[in-house]
C-alpha positions as CSV (number, residue, x, y, z in Angstrom):
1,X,0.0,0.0,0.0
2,X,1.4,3.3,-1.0
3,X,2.2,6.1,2.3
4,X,1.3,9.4,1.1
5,X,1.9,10.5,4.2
6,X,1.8,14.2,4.4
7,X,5.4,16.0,6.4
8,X,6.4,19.7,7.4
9,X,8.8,21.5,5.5
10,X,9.9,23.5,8.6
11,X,8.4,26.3,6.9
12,X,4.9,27.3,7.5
13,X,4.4,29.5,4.4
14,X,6.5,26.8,1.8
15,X,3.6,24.4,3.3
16,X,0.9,26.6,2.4
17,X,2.4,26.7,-0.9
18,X,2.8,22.9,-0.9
19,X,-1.1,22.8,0.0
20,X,0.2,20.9,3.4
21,X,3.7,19.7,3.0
22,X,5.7,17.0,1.5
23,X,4.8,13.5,0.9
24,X,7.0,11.8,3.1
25,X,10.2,9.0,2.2
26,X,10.8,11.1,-0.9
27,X,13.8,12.0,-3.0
28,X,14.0,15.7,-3.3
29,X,16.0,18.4,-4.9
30,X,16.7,22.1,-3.2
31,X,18.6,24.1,-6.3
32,X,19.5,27.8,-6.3
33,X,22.1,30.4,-6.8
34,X,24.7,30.8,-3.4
35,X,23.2,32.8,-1.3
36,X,19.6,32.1,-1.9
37,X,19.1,30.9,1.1
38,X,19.0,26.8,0.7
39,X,21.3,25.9,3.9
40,X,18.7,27.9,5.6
41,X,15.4,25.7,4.6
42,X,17.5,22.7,4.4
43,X,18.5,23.3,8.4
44,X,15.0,24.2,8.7
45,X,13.4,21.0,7.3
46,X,15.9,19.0,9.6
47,X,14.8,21.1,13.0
48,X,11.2,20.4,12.2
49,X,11.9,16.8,12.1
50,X,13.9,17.0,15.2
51,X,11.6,18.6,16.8
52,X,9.2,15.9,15.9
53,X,11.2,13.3,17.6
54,X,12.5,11.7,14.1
55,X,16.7,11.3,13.9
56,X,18.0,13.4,10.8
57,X,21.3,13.1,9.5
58,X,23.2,16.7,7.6
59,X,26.0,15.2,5.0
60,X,27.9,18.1,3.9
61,X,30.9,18.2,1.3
62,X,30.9,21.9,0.4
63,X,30.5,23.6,4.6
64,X,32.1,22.3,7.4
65,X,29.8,21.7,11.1
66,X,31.5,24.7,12.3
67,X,30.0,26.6,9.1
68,X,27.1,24.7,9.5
69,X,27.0,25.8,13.3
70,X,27.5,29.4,12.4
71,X,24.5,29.7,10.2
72,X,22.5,28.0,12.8
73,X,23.2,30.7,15.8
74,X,23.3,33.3,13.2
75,X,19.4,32.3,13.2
76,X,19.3,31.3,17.4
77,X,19.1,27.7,16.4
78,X,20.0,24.9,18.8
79,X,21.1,21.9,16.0
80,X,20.8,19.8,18.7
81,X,19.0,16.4,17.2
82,X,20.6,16.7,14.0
83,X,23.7,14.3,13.1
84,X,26.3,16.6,11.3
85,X,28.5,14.3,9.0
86,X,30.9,16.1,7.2
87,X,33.2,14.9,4.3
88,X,36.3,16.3,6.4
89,X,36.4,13.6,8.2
90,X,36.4,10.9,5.4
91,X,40.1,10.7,5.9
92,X,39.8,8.7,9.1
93,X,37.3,6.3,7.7
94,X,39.5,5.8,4.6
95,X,42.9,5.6,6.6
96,X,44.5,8.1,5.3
97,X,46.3,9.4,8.2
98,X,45.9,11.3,11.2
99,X,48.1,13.9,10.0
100,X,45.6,15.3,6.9
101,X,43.1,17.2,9.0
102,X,41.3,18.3,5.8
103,X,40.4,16.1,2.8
104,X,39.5,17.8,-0.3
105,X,35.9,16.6,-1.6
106,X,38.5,16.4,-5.0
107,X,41.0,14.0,-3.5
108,X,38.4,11.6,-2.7
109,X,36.7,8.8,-5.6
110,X,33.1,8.9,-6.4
111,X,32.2,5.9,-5.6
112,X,34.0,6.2,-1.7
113,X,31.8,8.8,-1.1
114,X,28.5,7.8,-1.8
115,X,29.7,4.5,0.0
116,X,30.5,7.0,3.0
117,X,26.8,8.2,3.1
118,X,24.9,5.3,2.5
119,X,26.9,3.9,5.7
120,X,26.1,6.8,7.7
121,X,22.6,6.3,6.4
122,X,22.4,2.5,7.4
123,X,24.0,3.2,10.6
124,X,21.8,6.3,11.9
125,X,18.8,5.5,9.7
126,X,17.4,9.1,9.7
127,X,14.0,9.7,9.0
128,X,15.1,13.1,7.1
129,X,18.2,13.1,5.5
130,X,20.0,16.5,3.7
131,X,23.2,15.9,1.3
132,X,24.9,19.5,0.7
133,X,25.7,19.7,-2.2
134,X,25.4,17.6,-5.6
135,X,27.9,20.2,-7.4
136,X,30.8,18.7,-5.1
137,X,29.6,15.3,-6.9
138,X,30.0,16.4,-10.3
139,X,33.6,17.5,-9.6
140,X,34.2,14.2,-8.0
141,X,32.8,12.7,-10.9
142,X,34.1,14.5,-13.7
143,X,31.9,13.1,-15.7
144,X,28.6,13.5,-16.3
145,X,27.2,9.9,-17.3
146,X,28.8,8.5,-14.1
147,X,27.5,11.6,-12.1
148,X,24.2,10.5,-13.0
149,X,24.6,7.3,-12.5
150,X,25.5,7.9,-9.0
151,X,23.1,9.6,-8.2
152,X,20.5,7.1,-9.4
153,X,22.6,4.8,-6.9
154,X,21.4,7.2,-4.3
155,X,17.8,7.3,-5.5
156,X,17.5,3.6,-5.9
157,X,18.9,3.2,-2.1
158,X,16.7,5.3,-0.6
159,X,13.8,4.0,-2.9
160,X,11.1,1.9,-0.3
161,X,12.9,2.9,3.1
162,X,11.4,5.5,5.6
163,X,13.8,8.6,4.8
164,X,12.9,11.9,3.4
165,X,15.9,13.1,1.3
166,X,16.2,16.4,-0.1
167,X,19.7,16.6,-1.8
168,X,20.7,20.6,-2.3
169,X,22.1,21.8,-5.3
170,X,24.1,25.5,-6.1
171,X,23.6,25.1,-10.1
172,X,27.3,25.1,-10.3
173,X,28.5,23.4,-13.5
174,X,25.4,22.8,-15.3
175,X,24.4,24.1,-18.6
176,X,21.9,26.8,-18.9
177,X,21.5,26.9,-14.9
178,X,18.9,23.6,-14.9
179,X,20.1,20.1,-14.6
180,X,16.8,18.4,-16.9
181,X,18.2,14.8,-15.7
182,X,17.8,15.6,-12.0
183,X,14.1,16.7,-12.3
184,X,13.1,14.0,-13.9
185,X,15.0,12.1,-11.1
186,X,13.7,13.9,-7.8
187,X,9.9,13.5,-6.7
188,X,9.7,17.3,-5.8
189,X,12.0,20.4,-7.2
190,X,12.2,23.9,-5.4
191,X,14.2,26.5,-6.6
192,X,15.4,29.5,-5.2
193,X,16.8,32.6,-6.7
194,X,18.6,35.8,-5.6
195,X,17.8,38.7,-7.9
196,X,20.3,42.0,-7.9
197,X,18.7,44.9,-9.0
198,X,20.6,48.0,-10.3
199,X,19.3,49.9,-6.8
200,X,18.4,48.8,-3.8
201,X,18.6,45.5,-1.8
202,X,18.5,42.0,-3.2
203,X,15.4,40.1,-3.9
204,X,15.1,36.6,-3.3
205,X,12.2,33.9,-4.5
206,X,11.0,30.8,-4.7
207,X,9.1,28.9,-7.7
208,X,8.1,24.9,-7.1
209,X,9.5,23.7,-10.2
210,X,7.3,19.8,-9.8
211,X,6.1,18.2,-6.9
212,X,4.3,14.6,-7.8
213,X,1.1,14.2,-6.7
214,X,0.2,18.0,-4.9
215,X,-2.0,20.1,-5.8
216,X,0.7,23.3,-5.2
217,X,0.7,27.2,-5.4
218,X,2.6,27.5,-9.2
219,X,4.4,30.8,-9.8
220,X,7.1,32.9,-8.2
221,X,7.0,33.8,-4.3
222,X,9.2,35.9,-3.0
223,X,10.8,36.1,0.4
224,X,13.2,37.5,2.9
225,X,16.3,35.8,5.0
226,X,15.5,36.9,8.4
227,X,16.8,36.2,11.8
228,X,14.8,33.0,12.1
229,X,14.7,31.8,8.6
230,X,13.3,32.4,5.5
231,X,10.1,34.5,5.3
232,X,8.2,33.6,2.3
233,X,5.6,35.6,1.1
234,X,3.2,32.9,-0.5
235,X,1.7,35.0,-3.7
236,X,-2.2,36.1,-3.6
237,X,-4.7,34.1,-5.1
238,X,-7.9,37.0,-5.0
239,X,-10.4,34.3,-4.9
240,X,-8.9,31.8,-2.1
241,X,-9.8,34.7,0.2
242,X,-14.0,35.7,-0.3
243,X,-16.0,36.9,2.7
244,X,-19.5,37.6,2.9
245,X,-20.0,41.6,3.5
246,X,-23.0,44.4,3.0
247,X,-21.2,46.5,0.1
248,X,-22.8,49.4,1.9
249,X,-21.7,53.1,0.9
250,X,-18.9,54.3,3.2
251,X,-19.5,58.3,3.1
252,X,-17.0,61.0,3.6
253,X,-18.4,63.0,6.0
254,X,-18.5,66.2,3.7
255,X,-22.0,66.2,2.6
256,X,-21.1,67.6,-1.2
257,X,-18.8,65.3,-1.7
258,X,-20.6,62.0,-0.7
259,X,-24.2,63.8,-3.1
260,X,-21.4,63.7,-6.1
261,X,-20.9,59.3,-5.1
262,X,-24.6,58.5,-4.1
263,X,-23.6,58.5,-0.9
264,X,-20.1,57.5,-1.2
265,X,-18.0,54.6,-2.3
266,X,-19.2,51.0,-1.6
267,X,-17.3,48.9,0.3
268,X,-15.1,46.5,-1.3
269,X,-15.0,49.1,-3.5
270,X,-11.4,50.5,-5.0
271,X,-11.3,54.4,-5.5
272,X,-8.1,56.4,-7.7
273,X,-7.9,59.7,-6.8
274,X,-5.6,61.5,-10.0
275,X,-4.6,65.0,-10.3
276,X,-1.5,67.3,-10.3
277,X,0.8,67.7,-7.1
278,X,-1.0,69.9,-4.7
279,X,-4.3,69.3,-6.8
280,X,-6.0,68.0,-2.8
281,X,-5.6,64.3,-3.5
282,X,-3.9,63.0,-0.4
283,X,-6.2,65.7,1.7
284,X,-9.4,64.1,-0.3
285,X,-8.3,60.4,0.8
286,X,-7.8,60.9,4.3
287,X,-11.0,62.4,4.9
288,X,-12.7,59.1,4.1
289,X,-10.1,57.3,6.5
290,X,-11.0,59.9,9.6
291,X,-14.9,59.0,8.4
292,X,-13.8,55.4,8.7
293,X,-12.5,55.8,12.2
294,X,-14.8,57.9,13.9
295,X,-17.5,55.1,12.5
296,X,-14.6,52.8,14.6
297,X,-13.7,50.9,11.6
298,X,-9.3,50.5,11.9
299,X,-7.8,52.3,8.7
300,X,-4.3,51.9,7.9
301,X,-1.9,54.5,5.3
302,X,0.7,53.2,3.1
303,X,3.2,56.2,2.7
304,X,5.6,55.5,-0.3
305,X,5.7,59.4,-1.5
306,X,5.5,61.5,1.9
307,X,7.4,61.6,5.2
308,X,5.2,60.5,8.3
309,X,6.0,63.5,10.0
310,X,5.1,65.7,7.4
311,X,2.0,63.7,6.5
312,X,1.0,64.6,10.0
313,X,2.0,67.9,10.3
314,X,0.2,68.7,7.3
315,X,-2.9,67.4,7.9
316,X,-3.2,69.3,11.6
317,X,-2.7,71.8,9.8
318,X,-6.1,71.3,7.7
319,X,-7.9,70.5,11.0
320,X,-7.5,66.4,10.5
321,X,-5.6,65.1,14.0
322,X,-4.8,62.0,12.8
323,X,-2.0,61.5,15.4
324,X,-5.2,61.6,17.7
325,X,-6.6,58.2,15.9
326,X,-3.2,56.8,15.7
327,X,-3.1,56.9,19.4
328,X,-6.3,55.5,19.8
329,X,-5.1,52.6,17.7
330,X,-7.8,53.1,15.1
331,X,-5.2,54.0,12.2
332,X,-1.6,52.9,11.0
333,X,0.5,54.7,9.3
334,X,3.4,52.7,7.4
335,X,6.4,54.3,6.1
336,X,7.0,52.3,2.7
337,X,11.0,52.2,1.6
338,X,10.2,50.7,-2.2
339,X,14.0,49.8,-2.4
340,X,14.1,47.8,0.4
341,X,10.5,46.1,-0.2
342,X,9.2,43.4,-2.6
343,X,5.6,43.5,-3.8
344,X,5.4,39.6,-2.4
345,X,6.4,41.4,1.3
346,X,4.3,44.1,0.6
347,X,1.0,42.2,-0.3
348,X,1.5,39.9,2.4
349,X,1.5,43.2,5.3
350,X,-1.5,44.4,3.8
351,X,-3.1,41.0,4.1
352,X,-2.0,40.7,7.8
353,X,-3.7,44.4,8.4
354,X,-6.5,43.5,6.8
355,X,-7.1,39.6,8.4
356,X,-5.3,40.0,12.1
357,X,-6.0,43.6,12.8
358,X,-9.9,44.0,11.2
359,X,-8.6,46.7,8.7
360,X,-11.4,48.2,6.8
361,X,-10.0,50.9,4.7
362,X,-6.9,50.8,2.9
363,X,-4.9,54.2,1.6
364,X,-2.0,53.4,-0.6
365,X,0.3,57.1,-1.6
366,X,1.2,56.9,-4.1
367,X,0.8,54.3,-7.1
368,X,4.1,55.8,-8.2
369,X,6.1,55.0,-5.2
370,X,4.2,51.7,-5.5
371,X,5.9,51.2,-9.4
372,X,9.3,52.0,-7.6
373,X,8.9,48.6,-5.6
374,X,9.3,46.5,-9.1
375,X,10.9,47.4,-12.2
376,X,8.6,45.3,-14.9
377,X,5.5,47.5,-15.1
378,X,3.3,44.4,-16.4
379,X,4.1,42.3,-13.8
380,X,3.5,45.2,-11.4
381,X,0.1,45.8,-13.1
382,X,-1.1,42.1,-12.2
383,X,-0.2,42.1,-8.2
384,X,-1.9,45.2,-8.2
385,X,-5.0,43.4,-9.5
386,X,-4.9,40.5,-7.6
387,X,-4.0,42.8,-4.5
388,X,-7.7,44.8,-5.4
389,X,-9.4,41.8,-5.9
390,X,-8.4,40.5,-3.1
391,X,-9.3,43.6,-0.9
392,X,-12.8,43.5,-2.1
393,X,-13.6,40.0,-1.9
394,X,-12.8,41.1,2.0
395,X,-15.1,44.4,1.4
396,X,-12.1,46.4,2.4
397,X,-12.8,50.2,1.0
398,X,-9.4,50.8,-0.7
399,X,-8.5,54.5,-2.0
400,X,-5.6,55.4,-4.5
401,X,-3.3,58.2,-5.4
402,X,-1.5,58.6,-8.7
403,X,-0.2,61.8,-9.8
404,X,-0.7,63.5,-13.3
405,X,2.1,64.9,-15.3
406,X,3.1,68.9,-14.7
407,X,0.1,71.3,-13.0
408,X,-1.6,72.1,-15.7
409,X,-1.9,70.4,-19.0
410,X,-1.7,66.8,-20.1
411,X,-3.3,64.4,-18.3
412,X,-1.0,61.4,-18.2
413,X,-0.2,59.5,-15.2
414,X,2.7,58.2,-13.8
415,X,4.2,55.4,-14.9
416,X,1.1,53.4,-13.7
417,X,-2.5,53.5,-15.0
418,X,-5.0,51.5,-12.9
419,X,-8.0,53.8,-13.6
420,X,-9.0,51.0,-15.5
421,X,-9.0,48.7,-12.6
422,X,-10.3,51.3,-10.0
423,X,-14.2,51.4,-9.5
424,X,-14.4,55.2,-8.7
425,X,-12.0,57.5,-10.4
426,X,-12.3,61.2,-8.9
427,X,-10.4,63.9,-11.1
428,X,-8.6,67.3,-9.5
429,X,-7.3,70.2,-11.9
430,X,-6.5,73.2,-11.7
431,X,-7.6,76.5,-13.1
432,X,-7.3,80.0,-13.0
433,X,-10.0,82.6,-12.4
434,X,-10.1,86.0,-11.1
435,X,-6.9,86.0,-10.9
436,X,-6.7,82.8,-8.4
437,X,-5.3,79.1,-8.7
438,X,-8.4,77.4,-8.2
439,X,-9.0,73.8,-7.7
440,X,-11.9,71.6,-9.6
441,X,-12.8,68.4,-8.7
442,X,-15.3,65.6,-11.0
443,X,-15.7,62.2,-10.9
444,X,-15.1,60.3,-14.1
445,X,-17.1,56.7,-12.7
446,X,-18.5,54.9,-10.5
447,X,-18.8,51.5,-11.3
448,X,-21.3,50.9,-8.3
449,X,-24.4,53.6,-9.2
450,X,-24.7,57.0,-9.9
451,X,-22.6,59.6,-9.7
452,X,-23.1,63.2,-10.5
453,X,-21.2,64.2,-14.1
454,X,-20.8,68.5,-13.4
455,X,-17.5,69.8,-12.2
456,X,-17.2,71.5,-9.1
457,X,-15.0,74.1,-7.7
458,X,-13.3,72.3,-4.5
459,X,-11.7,74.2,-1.4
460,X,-9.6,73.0,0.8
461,X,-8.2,75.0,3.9
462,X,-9.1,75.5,7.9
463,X,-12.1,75.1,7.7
464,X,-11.7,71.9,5.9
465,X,-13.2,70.4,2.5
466,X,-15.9,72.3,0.8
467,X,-17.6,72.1,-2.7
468,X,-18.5,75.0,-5.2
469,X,-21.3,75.0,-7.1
470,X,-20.9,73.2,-10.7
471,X,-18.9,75.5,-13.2
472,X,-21.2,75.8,-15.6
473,X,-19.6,79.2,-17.1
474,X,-16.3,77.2,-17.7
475,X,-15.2,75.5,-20.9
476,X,-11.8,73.6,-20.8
477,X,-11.3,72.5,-16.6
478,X,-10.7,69.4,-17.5
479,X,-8.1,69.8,-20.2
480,X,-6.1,72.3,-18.4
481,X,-7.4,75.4,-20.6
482,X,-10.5,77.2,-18.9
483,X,-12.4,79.6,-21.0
484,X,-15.3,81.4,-18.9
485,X,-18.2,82.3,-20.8
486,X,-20.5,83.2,-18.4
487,X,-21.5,86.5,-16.7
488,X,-19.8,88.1,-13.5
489,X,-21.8,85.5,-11.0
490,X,-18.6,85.2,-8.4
491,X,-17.5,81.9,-7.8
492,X,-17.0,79.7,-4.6
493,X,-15.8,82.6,-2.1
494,X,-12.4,82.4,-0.1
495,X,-12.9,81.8,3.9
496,X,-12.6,84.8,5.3
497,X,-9.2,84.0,6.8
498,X,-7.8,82.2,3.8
């Protein structure tokens, strides 16, 4: 009867991944660039199994146990449980003389070797089982037909006896950076990568290449090396995630403004506000996140563009005391750094927000700070869609800023254009009259009901957010180019202190 058996990966994210785990008293294969991180998982897949009581055995060729050691309390791991055998020490099994502390992996034959670790294997007989590395075996082997045929040695040994083996590979001499014989060989391939970008810190991911017989999570995930291990960042399936909600409207709290929606924005909803610099688009957003809290619904700011402190400032300054609601733990305010932070990372703090801390509104400033975070736009374009999908399948209200091109003018985003995506898109411009920079706001859709289609002098100052009447007399606000052709009706009148 075949064991399907189901075991941890030491990982609790590569197990979501893996729907579960890994089907246990398999051969495996953990490939990837150096400094991927693949001693890490490998020592993690051994603790777990220690920790569960089973014996596992670490055969190492290419790190020494002190290496092996280092790494550990680099991370505050105890190894303790785990059998390190390491091909240094070959020379005393062989004979070779007390004097040769160090044996190079070179100096010894092929076939010794393997010998060496199936009779550690016999003698221990580990339930998990990690061989570091297979590129050491192809410079034993020098060779490649007997490299392979080695390592089908290995397979069939191991093939019908209660081990788990995951044998680690760096990629090192192999053609095009895949070794097509070894999949085929191994029940299960995960490979790791380490990405240098022109700026910023490296990126790191993982892709399941195969894995017989699971159901698993196909695509790229990245993750971090962190004190601890590897933090993976499992990427966002939108529709693994529904919850039943009221897509009620979630209103403003300035009157005008919430008329223009039909009462506002529904939830699970997605809402770009797009304009120049200055045009009141920050300002706009953050009045629907203090609306949020004082209904005591937690809000939370991603700030890619904006200093915190100035963020704060500002806003006092316009009457909104939102270090007031951060105190009273109703709203979060994240300082983004998009050189230091993958999209994977990113979605995955938004999802905790949203599913640990009951996060009902979502500000992200500014999509172009967001672009920053990944250089390929298209790919950039599909995480943001599974990221909005996913935020209204959990009737999240999310609210967007992009900036437009120049002050006055063209009306070209950024780098990024979601409007497409977004259900609401609210337009600022600006335009000159009586000898003022005024402000006009529209909204272009509303995906869920009405909205109102005039263009309306907006306001913003002490006395906070407040809406003209439609500018009927004006030809041109939206392209940048007003022409008044009415009569000397004054507009929307300055506050007496502005």
């Amino acid at each position: 009867m075949t064991n399907n058996r189901t075991i941890s990966t030491g990982n609790g994210e590569l197990d979501q991944i893996l729907r579960g785990g890994l089907t246990a008293n398999r051969l495996y294969l953990l490939e990837g660039a150096p400094g991927s991180g693949k001693t890490t998982l490998a020592l993690d897949f051994l603790r777990a199994g220690a920790a569960a009581g089973e014996r596992c055995l670490y055969v190492t060729l290419s790190e020494t146990a002190d290496e092996l050691l280092s790494v550990a309390a680099s991370h505050g791991w105890d190894l303790a449980g785990i059998e390190l055998f390491e091909l240094s020490s070959v020379d005393k099994v062989l004979g070779r003389g007390a004097e040769q502390s160090v044996l190079h992996s070179w100096e010894v034959e092929l076939g010794e070797t393997v010998g060496l670790i199936i009779e550690q294997a016999e003698r221990l007989q580990p339930k998990r089982i990690v061989f570091d590395s297979l590129s050491e075996m192809r410079l034993l082997a020098q060779d490649p037909l007997r490299y392979r045929r080695q390592v089908m040695a290995l397979k069939q040994y191991f093939a019908g006896r209660d081990m788990t083996v995951m044998l680690v590979d760096d990629l090192s001499g192999t053609s095009g950076g895949r070794d097509g014989h070894l999949h085929s060989l191994c029940h299960g391939v995960i490979t790791l990568e380490r990405l240098t970008l022109e700026f910023g810190a490296a990126r790191r991911r993982l892709q399941v290449q195969k894995m017989r017989g699971i159901d698993f999570v196909e695509g790229y995930h990245d993750l971090r090396i962190k004190r601890g291990g590897l933090e993976i960042y499992p990427r966002l399936i939108a529709m693994d995630h529904h919850e039943p909600f009221v897509g009620e409207a979630a209103p403003s709290g300035v009157a005008e403004l919430d008329a223009m929606l039909g009462g506002g924005p529904l939830r699970g909803t997605s809402t770009l506000f797009t304009g120049p610099a200055g045009s009141g688009k920050t300002t706009l957003a953050l009045q629907y996140l203090i609306a949020s809290c004082e209904r005591g619904e937690p809000a939370v700011i991603y700030e890619f563009d904006e200093r915190v402190g100035t963020l704060l400032v500002r806003a006092k300054t316009l009457g909104m005391d939102l270090q007031g609601y951060i105190d009273r733990g109703c709203l979060t305010v994240r300082q983004i750094d998009p050189a230091e932070l993958s999209p994977g990372e990113f979605t995955m703090m938004v999802r905790r927000h949203v599913e640990e801390q009951g996060v009902r509104a979502v500000l992200i400033d500014s999509l172009a700070g967001y672009l920053a975070a990944m250089p390929q736009e298209q790919q950039l374009i599909l995480q943001m869609h599974e990221l909005l999908s996913y935020l209204n399948q959990r009737g999240v209200l999310t609210l967007l800023i992009t900036p437009q091109h120049g002050l006055m003018g063209s009306m070209s985003t950024k780098g990024l254009n979601v409007s497409y995506m977004a259900d609401v898109v609210v337009l600022l411009r600006f335009f000159e009259a009586e000898g003022r920079v005024r402000k006009a706001l529209s909204v272009i859709k509303n995906r869920s009901g009405a909205h109102e289609d005039m263009i309306r002098e907006l306001r913003i100052g002490d006395g906070g957010i407040r809406l003209g009447a439609p500018l009927t007399e004006f030809r041109g606000v939206l392209m940048g180019t007003p022409e008044y052709a009415g009569s000397d009706r004054p507009l929307l009148k300055p506050l007496p202190d502005a």
